[in-house]
N, C-alpha and C positions, 0 to 999 in steps of 0.2 A: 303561634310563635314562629318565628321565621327560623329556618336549618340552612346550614351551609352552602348548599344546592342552589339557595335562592338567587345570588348575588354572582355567583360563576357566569363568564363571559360564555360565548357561543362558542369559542374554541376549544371548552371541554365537554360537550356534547353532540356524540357520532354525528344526528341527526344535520345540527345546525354545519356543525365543524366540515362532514362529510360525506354522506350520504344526500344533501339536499347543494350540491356542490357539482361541479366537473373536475374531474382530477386534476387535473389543468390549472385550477381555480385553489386548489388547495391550498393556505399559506400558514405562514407563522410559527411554519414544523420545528423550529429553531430559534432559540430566544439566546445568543450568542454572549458569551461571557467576555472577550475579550476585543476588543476595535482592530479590525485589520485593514488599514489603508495602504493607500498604492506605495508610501513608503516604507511598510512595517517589512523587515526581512522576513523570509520566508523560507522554508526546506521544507523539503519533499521526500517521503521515503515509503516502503511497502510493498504491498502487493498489486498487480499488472493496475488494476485498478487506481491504484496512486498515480500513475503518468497522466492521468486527466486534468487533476488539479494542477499539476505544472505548465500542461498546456493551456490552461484557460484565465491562468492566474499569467502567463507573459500575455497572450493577445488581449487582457486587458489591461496591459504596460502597469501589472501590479510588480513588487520587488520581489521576484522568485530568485533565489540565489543557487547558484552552479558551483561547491567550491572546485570541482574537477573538469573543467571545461573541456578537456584533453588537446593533442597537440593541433597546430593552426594545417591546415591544407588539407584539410578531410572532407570528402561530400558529404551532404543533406544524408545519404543513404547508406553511407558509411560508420557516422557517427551513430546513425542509430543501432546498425551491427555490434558495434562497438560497446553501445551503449552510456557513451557520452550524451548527456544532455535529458536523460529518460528520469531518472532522479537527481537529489544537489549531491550526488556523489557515488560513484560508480561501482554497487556493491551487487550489481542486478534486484532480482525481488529478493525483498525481507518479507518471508511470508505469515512469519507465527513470532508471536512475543519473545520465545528463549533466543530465536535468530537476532531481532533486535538488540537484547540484551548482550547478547556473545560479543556483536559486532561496535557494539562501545564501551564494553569492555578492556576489549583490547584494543580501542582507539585512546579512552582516557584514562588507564590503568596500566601499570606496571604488569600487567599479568603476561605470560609469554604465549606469542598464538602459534598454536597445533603447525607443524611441521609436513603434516599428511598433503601426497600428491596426488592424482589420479591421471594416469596415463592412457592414452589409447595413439597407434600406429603412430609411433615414436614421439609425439606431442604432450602435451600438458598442462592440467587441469585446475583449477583452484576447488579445493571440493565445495568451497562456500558463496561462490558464483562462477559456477561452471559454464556457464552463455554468456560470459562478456568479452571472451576472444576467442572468436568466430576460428576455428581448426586451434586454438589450444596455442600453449606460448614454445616457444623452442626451446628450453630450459628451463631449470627448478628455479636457477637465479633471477631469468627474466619475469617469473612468475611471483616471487618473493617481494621481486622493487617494484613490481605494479601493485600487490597490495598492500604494499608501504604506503605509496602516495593513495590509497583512498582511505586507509586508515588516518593517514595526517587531513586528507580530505572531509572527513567526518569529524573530527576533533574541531579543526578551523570550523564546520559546519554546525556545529552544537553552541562552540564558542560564542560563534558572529552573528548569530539567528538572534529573533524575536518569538518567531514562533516555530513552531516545529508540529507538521504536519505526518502523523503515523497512520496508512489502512493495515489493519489487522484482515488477513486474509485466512487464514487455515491454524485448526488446533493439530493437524497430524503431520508427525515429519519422519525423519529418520537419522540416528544417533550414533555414534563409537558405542558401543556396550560399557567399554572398560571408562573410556572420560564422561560419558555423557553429552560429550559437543555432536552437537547440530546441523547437517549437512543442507543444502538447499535443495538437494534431492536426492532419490533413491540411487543408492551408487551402484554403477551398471547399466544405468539410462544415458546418463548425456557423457559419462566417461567411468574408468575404473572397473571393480571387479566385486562385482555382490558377495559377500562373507556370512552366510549365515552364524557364523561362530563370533562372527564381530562386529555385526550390523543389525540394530534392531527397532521396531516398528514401535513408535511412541503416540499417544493422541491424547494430548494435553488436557485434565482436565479441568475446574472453575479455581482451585488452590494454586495450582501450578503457573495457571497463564497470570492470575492476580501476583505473584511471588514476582513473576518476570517481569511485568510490568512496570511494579512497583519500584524494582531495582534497576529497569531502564528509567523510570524517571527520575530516581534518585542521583544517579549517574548523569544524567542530564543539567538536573539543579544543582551540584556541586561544581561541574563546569562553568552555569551562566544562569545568574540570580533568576537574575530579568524574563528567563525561559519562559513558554507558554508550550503546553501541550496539546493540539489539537487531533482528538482520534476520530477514525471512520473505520466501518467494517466494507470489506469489499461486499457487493451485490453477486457476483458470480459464483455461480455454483462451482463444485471440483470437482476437476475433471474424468478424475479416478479417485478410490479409496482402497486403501489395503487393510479397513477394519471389515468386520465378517458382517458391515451393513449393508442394506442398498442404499447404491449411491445419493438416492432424494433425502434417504435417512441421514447420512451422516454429513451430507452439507448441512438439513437443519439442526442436526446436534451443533456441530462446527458452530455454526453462525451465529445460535441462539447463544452457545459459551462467548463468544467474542465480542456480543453486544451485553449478556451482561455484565463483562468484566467493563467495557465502557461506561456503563452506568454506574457502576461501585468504583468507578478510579473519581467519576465526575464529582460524586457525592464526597470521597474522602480528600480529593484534594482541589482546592478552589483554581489553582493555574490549570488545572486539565477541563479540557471542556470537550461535547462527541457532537458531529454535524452529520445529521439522517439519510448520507445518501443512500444507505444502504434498503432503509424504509421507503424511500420515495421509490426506487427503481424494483420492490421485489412485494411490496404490499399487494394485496389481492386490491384495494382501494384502485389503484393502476390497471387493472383487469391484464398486465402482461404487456404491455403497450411499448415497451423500452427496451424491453429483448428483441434478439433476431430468429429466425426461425429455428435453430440451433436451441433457445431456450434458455442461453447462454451467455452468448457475445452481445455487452449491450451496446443498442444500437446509439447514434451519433446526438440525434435527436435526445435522446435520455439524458446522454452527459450535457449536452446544450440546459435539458430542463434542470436535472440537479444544481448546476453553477449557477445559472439564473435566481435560483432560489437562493444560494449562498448569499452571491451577493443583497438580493431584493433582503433577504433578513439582517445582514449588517447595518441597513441603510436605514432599518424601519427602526432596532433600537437606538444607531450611535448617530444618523441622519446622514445627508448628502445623496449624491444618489448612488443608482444601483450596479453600477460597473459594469452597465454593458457595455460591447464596442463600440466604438464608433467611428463611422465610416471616415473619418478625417485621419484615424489613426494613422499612422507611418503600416508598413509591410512587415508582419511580424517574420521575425529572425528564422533561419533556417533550425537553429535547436529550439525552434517551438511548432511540430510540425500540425499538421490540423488534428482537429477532435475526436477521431474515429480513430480504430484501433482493426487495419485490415487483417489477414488471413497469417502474411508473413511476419507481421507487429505480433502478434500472437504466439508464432514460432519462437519468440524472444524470450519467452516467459517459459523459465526454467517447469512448470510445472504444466504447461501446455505441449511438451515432448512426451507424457504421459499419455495421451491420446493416440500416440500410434501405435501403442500395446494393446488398444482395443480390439476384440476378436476381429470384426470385421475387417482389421487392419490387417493383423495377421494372416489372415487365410481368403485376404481380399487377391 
């Protein structure tokens, strides 16, 4: 009598699937729930890792949308200080689900946002994207009407989307004791003054990040019917941890939580769907081949392979082809810079100033 097993394609067994395979060759990781063509809007938001798909989705003149473009007369090198043009709205990395949630919250809700500044050598800080103005703003005010316009930013971006593209990067962050709200980093790092009496050490775990999740997409689909959620987990390990693990430990606690809260958002809700980069770039199947010597920073090549796959599996369920470039293309725009993510791209990412508390840093 025949069993289950019998009639299964090749793509659910290792051998056929992957092991009898070049990595290279590996396909199908992704069986895509929702048709994203060159004119489906697009948003972009997350962790350092999220800047990829914005860049690979413009040089393939797909509809990646900016609602914060910022003001006109800025260099290529400017704006990315700035962080104009790095996601479709200039909130720097949203690295853990509660950030997410906070920050459309009080983009599509009546809710009033925290008043907290953080200062250093008479400048000032937004605690909830403290790297998007490069030496701090000159006033509380002028600090208050820049994150006016990203919170309207993000509102129009939720609105006007089709889909909505979220990496979950990290379950640990750091919190008010007394609200709960979420800072984007350890405060005393990029500005401010560490509180042990009022700042304290959180690492989300499978209850918590599913709650937040769920009430970011809830908040999403009450804005725009039409919404689609697409999640990814960043590939990058963290930099540093302030749990009492070692650091290999508590990336894969981190990672293994944030993939499966992907999979239980994909199962309970049909508009949410999860795209594997995080599996293509960090599987032992890769034998490592996408990292840089760091073990870390993945290299250019990786993000080339992940996109490639994106598209090659859009194309295999909904047809046409597979969005590579092509060489007739026009010159893509200065707010689509290329696919690598150098040393100083990195210093952008509120959680890569983490690394220079490292001993060696210290007492280098």
């Amino acid at each position: 009598m025949p069993h289950p097993y019998d009639s299964l394609p090749e793509d659910r067994f290792w051998r056929t699937a992957v092991a009898d395979r070049d990595a290279l060759e590996i396909a199908g990781l992704w069986k895509p729930r929702h048709q994203i063509g060159r004119r489906t809007g697009i948003v972009t938001a997350g962790s350092c890792f999220a800047q990829h798909f914005a860049r690979a989705l413009a040089a393939r003149r797909y509809r990646w949308l900016d609602f914060e473009p910022g003001p006109a007369g800025l260099t290529p090198e400017q704006r990315k200080d700035y962080h104009y043009g790095t996601f479709s709205f200039r909130t720097g990395n949203i690295y853990t689900p509660r950030m997410l949630r906070q920050w459309l919250t009080w983009a599509l809700t009546d809710a009033p946002v925290p008043e907290e500044v953080w200062e250093r050598d008479g400048r000032f800080y937004d605690p909830f994207r403290p790297g998007v103005e490069p030496g701090g703003f000159v006033s509380r005010e002028e600090l208050y009407a820049s994150r006016r316009e990203t919170l309207a930013a993000i509102a129009a971006a939720v609105r006007g989307a089709q889909v909505f593209v979220f990496t979950m990067g990290l379950t640990e962050a750091w919190q008010d004791k007394a609200t709960g709200v979420e800072y984007a980093v350890c405060p005393g790092t990029v500005a401010g003054r560490f509180d042990p009496e009022a700042h304290g050490f959180v690492n989300h775990g499978f209850a918590a990040l599913m709650a937040d999740m769920t009430a970011a997409l809830r908040l999403m689909v009450r804005a725009n019917r039409r919404l689609a959620l697409l999640l990814t987990v960043s590939p990058v390990p963290l930099t540093a941890t302030a749990s009492e693990n070692h650091v290999l430990t508590a990336t894969s606690h981190s990672k293994s939580l944030l993939r499966a809260v992907a999979s239980e958002l994909v199962a309970a809700h049909r508009r949410v769907d999860y795209f594997p980069s995080y599996e293509i770039i960090t599987h032992p199947a890769y034998r490592g081949r996408f990292f840089a010597p760091n073990l870390r920073s993945v290299l250019p090549e990786g993000v080339d392979h992940v996109m490639a796959q994106f598209f090659r599996d859009q194309a295999a369920v909904f047809g046409g082809a597979a969005g590579l470039p092509s060489p007739a293309s026009p010159p893509v725009p200065d707010a689509a810079p290329e696919p690598e993510m150098t040393e100083a791209e990195e210093l952008r990412c509120e959680e890569e100033i983490l690394a220079a508390f490292a001993p060696d840093q210290r007492h280098g």
